[in-house]
C-alpha positions as CSV (number, residue, x, y, z in Angstrom):
1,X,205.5,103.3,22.8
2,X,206.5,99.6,23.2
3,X,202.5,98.9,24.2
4,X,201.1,100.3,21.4
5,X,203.3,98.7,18.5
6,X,202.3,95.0,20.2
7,X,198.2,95.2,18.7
8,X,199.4,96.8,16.0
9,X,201.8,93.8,15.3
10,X,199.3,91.4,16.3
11,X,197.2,92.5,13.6
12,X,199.8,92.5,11.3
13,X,200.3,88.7,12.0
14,X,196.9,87.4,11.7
15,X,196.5,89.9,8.1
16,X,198.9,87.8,7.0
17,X,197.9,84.6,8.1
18,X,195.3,85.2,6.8
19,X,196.3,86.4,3.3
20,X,198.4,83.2,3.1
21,X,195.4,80.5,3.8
22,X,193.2,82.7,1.5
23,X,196.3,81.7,-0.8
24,X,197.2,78.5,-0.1
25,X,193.4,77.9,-0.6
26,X,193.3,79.9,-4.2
27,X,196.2,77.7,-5.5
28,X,194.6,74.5,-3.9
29,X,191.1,75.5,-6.1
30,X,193.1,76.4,-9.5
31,X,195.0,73.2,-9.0
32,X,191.9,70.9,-8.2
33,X,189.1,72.6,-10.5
34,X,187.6,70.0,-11.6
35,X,186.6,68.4,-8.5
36,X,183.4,71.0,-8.0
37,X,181.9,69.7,-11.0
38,X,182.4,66.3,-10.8
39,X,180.9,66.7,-7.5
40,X,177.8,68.0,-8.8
41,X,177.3,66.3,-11.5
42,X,177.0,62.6,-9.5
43,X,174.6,64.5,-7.0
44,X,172.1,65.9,-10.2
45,X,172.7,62.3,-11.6
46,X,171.7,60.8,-8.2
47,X,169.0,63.2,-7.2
48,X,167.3,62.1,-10.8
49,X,167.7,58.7,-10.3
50,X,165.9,58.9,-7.4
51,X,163.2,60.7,-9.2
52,X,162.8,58.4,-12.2
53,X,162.3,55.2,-9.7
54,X,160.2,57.1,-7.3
55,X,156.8,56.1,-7.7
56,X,154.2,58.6,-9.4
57,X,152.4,60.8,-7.2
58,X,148.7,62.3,-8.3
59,X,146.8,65.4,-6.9
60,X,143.0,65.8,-6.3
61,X,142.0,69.3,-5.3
62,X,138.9,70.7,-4.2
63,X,137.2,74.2,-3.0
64,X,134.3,74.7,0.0
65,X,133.2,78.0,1.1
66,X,132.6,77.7,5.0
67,X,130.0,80.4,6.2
68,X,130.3,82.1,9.8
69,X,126.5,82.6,10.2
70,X,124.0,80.3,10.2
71,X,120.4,81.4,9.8
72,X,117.4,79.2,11.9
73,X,114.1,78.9,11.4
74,X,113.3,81.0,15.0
75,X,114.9,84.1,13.3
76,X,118.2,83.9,15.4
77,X,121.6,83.2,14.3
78,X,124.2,80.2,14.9
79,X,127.5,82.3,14.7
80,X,130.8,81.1,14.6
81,X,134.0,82.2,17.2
82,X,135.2,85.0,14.8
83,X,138.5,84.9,16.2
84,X,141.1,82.3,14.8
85,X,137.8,81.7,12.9
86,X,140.0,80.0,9.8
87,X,142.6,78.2,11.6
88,X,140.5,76.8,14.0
89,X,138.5,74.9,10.7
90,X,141.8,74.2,9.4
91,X,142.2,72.4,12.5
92,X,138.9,70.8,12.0
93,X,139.6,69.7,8.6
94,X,143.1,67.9,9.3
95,X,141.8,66.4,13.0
96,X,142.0,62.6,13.7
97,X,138.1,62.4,13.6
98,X,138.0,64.1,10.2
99,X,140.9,62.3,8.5
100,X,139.8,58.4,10.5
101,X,136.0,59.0,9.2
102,X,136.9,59.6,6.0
103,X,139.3,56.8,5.2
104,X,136.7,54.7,7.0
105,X,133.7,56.2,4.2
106,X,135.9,55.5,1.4
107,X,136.9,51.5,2.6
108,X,133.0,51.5,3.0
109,X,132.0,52.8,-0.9
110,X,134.5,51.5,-2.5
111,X,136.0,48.4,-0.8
112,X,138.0,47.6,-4.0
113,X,140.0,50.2,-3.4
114,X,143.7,49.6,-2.0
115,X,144.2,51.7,1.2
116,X,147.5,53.7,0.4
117,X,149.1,56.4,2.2
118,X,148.6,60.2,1.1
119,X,148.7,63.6,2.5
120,X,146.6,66.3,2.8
121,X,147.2,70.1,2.6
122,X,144.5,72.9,3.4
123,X,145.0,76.4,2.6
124,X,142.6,79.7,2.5
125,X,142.4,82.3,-0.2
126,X,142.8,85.5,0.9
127,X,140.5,87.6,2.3
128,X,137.5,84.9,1.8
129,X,136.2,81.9,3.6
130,X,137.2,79.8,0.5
131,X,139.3,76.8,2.1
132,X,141.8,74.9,-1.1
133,X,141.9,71.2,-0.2
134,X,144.6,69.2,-1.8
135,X,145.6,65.6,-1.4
136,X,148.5,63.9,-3.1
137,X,149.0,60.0,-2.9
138,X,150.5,57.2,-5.3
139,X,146.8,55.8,-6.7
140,X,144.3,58.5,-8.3
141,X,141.2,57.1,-8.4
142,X,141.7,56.8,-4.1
143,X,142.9,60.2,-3.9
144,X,139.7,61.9,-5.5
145,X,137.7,59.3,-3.1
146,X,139.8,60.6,-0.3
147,X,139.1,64.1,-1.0
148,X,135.3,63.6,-1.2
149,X,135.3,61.8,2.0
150,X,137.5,64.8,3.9
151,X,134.9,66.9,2.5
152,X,132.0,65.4,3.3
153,X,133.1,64.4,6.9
154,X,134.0,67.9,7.8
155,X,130.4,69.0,6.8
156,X,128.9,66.7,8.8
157,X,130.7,67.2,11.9
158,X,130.0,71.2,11.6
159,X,126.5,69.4,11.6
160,X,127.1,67.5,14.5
161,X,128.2,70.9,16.2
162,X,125.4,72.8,15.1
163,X,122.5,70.3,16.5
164,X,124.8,70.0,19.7
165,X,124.3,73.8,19.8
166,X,120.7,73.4,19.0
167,X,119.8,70.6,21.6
168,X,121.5,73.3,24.1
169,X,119.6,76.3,23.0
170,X,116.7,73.5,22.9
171,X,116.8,72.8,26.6
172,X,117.4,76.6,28.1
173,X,114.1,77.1,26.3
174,X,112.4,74.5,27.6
175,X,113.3,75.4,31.0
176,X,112.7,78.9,30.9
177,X,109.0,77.7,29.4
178,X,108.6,75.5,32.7
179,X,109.4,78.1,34.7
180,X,107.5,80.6,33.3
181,X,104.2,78.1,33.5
182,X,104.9,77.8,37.1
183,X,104.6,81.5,37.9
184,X,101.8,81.9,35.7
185,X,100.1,79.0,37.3
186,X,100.7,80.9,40.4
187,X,100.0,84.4,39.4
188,X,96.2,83.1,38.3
189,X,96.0,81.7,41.5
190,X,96.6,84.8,43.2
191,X,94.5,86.6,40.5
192,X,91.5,84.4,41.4
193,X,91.6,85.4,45.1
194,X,92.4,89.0,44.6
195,X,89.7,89.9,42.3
196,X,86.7,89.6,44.5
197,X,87.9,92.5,46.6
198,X,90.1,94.5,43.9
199,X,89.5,96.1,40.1
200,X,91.3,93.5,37.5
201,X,92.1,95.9,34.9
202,X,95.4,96.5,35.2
203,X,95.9,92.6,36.3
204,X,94.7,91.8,33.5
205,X,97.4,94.0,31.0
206,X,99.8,92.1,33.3
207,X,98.0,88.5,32.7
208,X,97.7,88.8,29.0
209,X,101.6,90.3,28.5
210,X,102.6,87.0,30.7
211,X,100.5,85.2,28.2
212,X,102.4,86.5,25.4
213,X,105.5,85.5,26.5
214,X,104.1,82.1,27.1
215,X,103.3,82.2,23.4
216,X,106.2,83.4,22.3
217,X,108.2,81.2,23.8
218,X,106.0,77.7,22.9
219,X,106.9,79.2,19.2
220,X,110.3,79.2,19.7
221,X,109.9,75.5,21.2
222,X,107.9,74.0,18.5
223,X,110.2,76.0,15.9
224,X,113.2,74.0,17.5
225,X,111.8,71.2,17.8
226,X,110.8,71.2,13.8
């Protein structure tokens, strides 16, 4: 019996203890009431002081509609990574290269005006490929610069990616046409020797099909290189 009074007296004590701080600390508000809003009234007075001498801040905003396909003149199709498709322009958009060409177009269009720091925020709408661009700094007419610049610097490095693709696409072709001369070259060659002895028709099906692709793929070359 003696072990099971002992918690129950233990929690007796710390109720109590308890009820007396919660108390002690009722008594100690009721006596010192006024301290909470005093306290808050020098940090709102602080907190707008702070505002009314910080220096204005303005904000440029902007819109661009980023397409995943891109249609070529060859009839196929330059298509985006559809995974993480919008963060990874997001990326784009805020990388070094992005952010360094553009304060680097604006000192070069207008040199007159002062460099000053701002920041740049990129969102998506939902469900659409429409990217919000907004930039806030302390001088306006540099912000809206600013903005043009991070929009024109993204398009052209999506350029820069495309033609890289292109130049790639550009040299499989080109190989695949030198190969295909080569075994033409040699397929005629063979032709030449084996029709004195042997009928050409069905040589000839194969000859002019080979000489379509040939065709076909000269199109494709001149198309790229256009």
């Amino acid at each position: 019996m003696q072990e099971q009074a002992a918690p129950t007296q233990s929690r007796s004590t710390r109720t109590a203890r308890f009820l007396n701080y919660l108390h002690r600390y009722k008594n100690l508000l009721r006596r010192r009431w006024w301290v909470l809003p005093i306290t808050l009234s020098v940090g709102l007075g602080i907190q707008g002081y702070r505002i009314l001498k910080a220096p204005p801040s303005f904000i440029s905003v902007g819109r661009m509609i980023v397409s995943i396909k891109l249609q070529i003149q060859t009839g196929s199709v330059y298509t985006e990574e559809l995974s993480n498709f919008l963060g990874t322009q997001v990326a784009l958009m805020k990388s070094e290269t992005v952010l360094n060409h553009a304060a680097e177009r604006v000192r070069a269009l207008k040199p007159n005006l002062p460099a000053v720091p701002v920041s740049l925020a990129i969102a998506v709408l939902p469900k659409t490929t429409i990217f919000y661009f907004q930039v806030v700094g302390p001088e306006p007419e540099y912000v809206q610069a600013y903005l043009d610049a991070c929009m024109e610097e993204y398009t052209n490095l999506k350029k820069e990616m495309r033609a890289s693709t292109s130049e790639t696409t550009l040299a499989g072709i080109t190989e695949q046409l030198v190969t295909l001369q080569r075994e033409l070259k040699k397929d005629e060659d063979e032709l030449l020797d084996f029709q004195a002895t042997n009928s050409v028709v069905v040589l000839e099906a194969q000859g002019n099909s080979a000489d379509n692709s040939l065709a076909n793929l000269n199109r494709q070359l001149a198309d790229l290189r256009r």
